[in-house]
C-alpha positions as a printed Julia matrix, in Angstrom:
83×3 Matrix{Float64}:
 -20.18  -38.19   -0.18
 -17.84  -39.68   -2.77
 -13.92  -40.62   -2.25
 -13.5   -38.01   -4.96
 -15.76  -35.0    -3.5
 -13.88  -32.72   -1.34
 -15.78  -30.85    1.78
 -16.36  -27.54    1.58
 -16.24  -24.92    4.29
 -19.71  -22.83    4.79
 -20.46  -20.23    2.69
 -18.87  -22.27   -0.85
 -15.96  -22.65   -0.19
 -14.37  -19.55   -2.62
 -11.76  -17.19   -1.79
 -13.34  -13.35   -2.01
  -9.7   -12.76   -4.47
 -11.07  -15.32   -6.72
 -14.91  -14.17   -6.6
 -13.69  -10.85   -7.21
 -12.85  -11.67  -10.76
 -15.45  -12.21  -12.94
 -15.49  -11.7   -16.53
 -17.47   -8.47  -16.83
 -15.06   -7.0   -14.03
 -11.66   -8.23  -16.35
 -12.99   -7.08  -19.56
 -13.85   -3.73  -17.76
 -10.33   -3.16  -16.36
  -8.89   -4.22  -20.12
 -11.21   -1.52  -21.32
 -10.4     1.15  -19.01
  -6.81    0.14  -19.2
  -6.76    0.68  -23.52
  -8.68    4.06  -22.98
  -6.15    5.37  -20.98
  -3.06    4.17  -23.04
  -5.37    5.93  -26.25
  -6.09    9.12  -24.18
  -2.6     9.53  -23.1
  -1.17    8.5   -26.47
  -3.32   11.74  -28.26
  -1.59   14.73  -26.37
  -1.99   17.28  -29.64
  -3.63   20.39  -29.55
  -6.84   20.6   -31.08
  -9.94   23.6   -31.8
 -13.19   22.18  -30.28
 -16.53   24.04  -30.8
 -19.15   23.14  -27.19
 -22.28   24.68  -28.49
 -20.79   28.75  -28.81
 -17.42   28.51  -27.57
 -14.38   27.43  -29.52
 -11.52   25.86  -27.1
  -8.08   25.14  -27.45
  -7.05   22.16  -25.78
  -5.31   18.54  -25.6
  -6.73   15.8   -27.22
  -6.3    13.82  -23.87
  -8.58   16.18  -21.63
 -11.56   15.58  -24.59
 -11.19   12.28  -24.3
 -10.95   12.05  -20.55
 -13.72   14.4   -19.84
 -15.97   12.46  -22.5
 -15.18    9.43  -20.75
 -15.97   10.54  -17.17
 -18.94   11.92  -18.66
 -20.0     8.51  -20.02
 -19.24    6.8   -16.96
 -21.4     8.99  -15.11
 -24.24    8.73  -17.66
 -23.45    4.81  -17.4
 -23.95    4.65  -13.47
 -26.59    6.63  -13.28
 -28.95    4.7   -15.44
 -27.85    2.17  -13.43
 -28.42    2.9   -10.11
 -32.64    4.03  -11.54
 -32.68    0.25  -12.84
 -31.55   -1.27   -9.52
 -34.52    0.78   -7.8
């Protein structure tokens, strides 16, 4: 070992705070964090046509329900790929 190299406990040596903040984890909290100040910035009324229907309702709730929608589409293509 060299004067300069520091020994590290088992396991490397990381704290778990530190490991748990990678890049893809901070870019999704940024993300989620801008599409909820643009969902709850967009609190009009609007007309939406699902198919038959035509609903009345806050631009918001779209947005949220598309989201959760897409996040559920998101993790369930990725739990098949993991198997």
């Amino acid at each position: 070992m060299s004067p300069t190299e520091t020994p590290r406990a088992p396991g490397g040596g990381g704290s778990r705070f530190a490991e748990s903040f990678t890049p893809g984890r901070i870019a999704m909290v940024a993300v989620a964090i801008l599409t909820l100040v643009f969902i709850f910035e967009n609190t009009r009324q609007v007309r939406i046509r699902i198919l038959i229907p035509e609903v009345t309702m806050p631009v918001y709730v779209a947005l949220l329900v598309t989201a959760l929608l897409g996040g559920a589409c998101g993790y369930s293509l990725a739990a098949r790929r993991r198997k």
